[in-house]
Short mmCIF file of the C-alpha atoms (twelve columns), coordinates in Angstrom:
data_MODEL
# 
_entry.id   MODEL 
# 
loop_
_atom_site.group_PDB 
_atom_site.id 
_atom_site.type_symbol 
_atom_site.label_atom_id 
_atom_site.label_alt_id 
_atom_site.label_comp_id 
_atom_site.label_asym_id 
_atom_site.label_seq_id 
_atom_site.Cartn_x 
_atom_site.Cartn_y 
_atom_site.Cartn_z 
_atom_site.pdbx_PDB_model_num 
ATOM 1   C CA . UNK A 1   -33.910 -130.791 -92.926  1 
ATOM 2   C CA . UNK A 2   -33.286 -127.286 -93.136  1 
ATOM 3   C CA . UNK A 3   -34.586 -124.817 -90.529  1 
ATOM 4   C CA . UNK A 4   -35.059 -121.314 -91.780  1 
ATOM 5   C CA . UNK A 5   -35.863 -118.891 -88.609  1 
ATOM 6   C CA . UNK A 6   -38.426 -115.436 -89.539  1 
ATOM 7   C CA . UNK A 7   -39.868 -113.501 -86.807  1 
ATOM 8   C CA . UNK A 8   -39.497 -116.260 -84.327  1 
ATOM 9   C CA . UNK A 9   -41.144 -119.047 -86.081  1 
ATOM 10  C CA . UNK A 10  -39.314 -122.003 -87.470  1 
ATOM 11  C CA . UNK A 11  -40.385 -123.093 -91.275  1 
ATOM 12  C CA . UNK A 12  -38.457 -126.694 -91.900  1 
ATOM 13  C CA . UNK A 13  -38.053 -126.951 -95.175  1 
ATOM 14  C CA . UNK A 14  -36.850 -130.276 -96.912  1 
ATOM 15  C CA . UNK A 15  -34.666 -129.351 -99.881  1 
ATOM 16  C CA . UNK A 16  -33.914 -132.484 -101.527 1 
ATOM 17  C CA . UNK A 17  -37.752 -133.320 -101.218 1 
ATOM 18  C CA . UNK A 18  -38.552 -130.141 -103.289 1 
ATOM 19  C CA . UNK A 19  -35.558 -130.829 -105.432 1 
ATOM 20  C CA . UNK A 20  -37.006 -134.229 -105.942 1 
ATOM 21  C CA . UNK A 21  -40.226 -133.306 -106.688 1 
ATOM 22  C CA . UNK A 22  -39.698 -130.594 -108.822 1 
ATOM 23  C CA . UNK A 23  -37.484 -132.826 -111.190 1 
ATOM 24  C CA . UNK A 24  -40.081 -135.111 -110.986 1 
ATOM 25  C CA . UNK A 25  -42.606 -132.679 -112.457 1 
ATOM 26  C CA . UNK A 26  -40.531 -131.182 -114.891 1 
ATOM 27  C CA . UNK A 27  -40.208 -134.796 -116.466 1 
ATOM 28  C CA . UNK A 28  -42.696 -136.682 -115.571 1 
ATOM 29  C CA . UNK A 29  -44.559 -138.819 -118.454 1 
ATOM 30  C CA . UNK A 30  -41.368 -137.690 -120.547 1 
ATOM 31  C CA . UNK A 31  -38.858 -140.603 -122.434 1 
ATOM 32  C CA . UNK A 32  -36.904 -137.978 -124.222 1 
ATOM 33  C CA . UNK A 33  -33.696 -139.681 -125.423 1 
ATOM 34  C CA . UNK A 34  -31.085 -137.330 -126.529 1 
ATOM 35  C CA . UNK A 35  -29.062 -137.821 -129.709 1 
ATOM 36  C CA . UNK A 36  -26.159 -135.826 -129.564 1 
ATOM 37  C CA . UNK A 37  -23.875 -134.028 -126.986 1 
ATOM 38  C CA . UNK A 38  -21.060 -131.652 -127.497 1 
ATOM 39  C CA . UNK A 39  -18.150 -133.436 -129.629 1 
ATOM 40  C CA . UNK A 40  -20.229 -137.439 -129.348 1 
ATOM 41  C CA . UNK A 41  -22.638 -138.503 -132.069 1 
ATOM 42  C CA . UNK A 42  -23.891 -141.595 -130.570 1 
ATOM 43  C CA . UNK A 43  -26.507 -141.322 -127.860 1 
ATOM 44  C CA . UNK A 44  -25.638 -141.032 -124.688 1 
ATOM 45  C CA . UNK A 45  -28.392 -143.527 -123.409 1 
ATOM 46  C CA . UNK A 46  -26.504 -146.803 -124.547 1 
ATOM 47  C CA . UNK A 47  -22.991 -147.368 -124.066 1 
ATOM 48  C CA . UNK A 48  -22.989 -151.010 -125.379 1 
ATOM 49  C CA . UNK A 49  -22.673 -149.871 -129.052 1 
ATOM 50  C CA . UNK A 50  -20.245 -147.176 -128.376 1 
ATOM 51  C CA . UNK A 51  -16.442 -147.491 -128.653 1 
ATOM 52  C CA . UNK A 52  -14.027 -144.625 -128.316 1 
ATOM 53  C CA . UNK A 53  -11.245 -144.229 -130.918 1 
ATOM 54  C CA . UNK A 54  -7.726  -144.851 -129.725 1 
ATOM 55  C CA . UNK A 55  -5.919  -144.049 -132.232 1 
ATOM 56  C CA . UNK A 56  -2.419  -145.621 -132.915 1 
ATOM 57  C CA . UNK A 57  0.343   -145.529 -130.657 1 
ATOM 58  C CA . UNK A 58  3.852   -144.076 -131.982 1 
ATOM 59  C CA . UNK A 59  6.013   -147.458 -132.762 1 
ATOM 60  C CA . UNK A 60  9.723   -145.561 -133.019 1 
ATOM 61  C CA . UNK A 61  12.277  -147.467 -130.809 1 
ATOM 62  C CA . UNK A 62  13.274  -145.736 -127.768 1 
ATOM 63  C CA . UNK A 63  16.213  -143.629 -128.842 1 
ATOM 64  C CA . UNK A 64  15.268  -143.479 -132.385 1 
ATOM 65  C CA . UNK A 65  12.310  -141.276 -131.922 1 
ATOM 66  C CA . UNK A 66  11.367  -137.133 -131.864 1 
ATOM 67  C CA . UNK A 67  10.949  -135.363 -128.731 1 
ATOM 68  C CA . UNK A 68  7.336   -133.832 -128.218 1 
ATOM 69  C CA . UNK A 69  7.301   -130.483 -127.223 1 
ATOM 70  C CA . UNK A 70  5.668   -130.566 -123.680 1 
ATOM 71  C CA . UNK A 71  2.061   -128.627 -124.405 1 
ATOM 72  C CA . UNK A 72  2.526   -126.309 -121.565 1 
ATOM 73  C CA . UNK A 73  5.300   -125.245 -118.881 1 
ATOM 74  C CA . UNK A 74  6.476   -127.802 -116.517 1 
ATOM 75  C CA . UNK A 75  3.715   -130.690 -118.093 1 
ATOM 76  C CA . UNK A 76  4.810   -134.206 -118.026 1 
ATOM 77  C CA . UNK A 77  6.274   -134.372 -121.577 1 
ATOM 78  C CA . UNK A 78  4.489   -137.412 -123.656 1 
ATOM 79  C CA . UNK A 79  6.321   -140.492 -124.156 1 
ATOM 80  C CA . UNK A 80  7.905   -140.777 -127.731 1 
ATOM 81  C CA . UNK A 81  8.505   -144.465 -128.102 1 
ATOM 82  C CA . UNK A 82  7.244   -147.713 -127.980 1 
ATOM 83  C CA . UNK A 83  6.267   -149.587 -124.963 1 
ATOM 84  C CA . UNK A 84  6.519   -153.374 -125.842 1 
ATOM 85  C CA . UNK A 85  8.455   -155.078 -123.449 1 
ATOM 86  C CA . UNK A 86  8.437   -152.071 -120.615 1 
ATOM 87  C CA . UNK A 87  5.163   -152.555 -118.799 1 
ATOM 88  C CA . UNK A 88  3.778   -153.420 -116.398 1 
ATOM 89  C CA . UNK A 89  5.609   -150.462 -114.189 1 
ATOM 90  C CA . UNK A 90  6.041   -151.582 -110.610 1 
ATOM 91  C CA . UNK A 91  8.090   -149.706 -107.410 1 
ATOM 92  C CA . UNK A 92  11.022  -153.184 -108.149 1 
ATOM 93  C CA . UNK A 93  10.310  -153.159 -112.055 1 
ATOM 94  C CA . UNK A 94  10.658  -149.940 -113.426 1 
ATOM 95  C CA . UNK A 95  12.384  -150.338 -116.728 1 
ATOM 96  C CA . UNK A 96  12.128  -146.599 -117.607 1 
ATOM 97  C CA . UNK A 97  14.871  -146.094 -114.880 1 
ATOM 98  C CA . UNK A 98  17.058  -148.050 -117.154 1 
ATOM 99  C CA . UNK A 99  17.564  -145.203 -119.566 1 
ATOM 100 C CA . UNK A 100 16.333  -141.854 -117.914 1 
ATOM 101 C CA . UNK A 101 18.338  -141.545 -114.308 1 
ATOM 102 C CA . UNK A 102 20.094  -138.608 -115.016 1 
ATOM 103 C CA . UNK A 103 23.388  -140.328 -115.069 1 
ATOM 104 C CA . UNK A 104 22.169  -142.820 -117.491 1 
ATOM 105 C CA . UNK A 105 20.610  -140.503 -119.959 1 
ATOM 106 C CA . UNK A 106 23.683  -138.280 -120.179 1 
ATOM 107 C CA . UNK A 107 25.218  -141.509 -121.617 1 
ATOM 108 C CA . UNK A 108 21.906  -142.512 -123.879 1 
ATOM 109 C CA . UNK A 109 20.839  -139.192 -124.667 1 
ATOM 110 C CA . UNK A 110 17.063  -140.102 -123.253 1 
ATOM 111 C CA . UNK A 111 15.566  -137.115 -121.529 1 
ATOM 112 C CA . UNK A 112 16.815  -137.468 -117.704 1 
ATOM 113 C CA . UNK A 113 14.147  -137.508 -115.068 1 
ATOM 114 C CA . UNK A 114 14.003  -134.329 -113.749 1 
ATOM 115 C CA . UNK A 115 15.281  -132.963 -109.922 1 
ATOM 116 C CA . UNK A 116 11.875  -133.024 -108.734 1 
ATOM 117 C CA . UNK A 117 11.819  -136.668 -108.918 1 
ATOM 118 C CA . UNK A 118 14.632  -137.551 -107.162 1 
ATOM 119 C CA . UNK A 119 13.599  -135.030 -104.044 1 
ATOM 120 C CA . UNK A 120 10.678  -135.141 -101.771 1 
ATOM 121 C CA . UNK A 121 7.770   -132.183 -102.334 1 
ATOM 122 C CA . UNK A 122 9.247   -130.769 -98.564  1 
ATOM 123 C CA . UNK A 123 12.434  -130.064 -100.872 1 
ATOM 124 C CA . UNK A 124 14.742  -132.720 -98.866  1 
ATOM 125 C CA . UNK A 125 17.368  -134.298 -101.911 1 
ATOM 126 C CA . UNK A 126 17.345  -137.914 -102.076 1 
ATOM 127 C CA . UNK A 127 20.576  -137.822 -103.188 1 
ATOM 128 C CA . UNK A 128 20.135  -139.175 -106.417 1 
ATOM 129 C CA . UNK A 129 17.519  -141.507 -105.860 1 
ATOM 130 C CA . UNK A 130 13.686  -141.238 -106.988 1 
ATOM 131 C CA . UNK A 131 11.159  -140.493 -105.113 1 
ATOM 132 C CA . UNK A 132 9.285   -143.567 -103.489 1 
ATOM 133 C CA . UNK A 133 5.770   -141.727 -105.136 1 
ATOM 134 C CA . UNK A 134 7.205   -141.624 -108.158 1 
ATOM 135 C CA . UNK A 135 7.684   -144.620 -109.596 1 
ATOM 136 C CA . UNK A 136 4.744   -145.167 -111.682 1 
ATOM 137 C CA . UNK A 137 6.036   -142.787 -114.423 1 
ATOM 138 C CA . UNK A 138 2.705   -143.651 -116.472 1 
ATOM 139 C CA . UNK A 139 0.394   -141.708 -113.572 1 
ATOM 140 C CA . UNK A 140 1.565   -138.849 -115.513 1 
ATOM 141 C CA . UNK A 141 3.460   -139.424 -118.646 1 
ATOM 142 C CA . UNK A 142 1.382   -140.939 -121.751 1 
ATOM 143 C CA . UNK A 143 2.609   -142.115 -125.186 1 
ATOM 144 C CA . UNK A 144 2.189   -140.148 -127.680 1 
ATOM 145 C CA . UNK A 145 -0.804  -141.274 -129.655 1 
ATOM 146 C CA . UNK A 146 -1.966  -140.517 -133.867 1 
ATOM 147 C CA . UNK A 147 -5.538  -139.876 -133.803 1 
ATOM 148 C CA . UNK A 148 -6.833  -136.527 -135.565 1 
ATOM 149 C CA . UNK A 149 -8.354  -134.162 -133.064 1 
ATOM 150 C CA . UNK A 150 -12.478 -133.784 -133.264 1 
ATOM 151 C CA . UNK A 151 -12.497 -129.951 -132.999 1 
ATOM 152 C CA . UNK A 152 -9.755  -127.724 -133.669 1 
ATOM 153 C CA . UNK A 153 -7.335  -126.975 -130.639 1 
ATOM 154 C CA . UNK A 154 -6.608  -122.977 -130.550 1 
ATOM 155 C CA . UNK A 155 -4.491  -123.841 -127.129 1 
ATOM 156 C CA . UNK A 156 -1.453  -121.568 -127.282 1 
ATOM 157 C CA . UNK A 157 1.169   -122.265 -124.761 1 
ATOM 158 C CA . UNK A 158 3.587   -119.551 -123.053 1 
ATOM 159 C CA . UNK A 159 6.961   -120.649 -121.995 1 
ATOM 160 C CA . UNK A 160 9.056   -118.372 -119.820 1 
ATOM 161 C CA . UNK A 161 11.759  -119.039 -121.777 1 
ATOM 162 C CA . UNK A 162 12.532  -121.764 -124.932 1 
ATOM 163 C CA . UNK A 163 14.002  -124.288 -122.992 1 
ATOM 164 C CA . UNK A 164 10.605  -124.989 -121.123 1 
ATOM 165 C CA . UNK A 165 9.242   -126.511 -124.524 1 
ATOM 166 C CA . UNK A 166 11.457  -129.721 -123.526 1 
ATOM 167 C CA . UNK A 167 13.034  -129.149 -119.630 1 
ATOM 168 C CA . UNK A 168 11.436  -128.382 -116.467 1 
ATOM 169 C CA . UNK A 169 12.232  -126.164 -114.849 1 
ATOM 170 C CA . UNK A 170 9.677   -127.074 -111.963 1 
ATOM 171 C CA . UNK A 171 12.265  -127.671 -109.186 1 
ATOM 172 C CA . UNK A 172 13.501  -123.831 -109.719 1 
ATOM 173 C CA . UNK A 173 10.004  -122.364 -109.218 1 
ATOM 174 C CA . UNK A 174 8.117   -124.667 -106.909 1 
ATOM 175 C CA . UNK A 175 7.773   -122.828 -103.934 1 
ATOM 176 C CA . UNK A 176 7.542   -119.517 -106.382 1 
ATOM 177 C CA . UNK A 177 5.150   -116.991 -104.351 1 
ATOM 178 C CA . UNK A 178 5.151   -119.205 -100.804 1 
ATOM 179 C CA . UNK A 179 6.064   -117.085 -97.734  1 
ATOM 180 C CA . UNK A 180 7.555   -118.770 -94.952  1 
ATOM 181 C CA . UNK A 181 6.009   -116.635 -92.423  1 
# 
């Protein structure tokens, strides 16, 4: 219920009834089924029929493959290689570690997981090791899939500098406009 007060008297008005019953009206005796919506050209009424196209995932062997420019500062940069072998991800299995703690990439050349990782979101350094929430790299990071878009992308990023394009740089600007006060 919702009371509206006017010149002393109370009017209770029951909005969801209205809302209800107006919808009601507005369709009632109607089975309109609708064809199309935005990008889809299957109807949305039946989902049975309907499967999405995935694409094909990138195949290159980790270490063999092209970095991805990230598509925006400080976004989780796409994964460039195969997975076979690497998943599931769990907080004791992580074979990602294997190749991107920083020490380990310098030697691999793998992109190093970045100093955000390895600290909490208070700022305290772990001292090298990551972050107990960040272990499931794939919550963020996604391979990098072949599929042609369905509508042109006009999307044009802005990096603060050119090294944004493949390094974060969140670690430096984190706390960029927070007052302590």
């Amino acid at each position: 219920m919702f009371n509206i007060v006017k010149k002393g008297k109370t009017l209770s008005v029951a909005i969801i009834g209205i809302l209800v019953m107006s919808t009601g009206l507005s369709f009632a005796g109607k089975k309109e089924q609708i064809e199309e919506s935005g990008i889809r050209k299957e109807s949305v009424e039946e989902e049975t029929t309907v499967t999405p196209s995935h694409g094909e995932y990138l195949k290159s062997e980790p270490g063999k493959s092209k970095k991805i420019e990230r598509s925006f500062e400080n976004s989780p940069p796409l994964i460039p290689h195969d997975l076979t072998g690497m998943l599931p991800i769990a907080e004791t299995g992580n074979m990602c570690l294997g190749c991107h703690m920083p020490d380990e990439a310098a030697r691999s050349g793998a992109t190093p997981i970045p100093k955000t990782h390895l600290m909490k979101l208070s700022g305290e350094d772990l001292r090298g090791k990551l972050d107990g929430e960040r272990y499931n790299c794939m919550e963020c990071h996604v391979p990098q899939v072949e599929i042609p878009a369905p509508i042109k992308n006009t999307f044009k990023s802005e990096f603060r500098d050119k090294k944004g394009k493949v390094h974060s740089n969140l670690s430096d600007i984190l706390n960029e406009g927070v007052s302590a006060e």
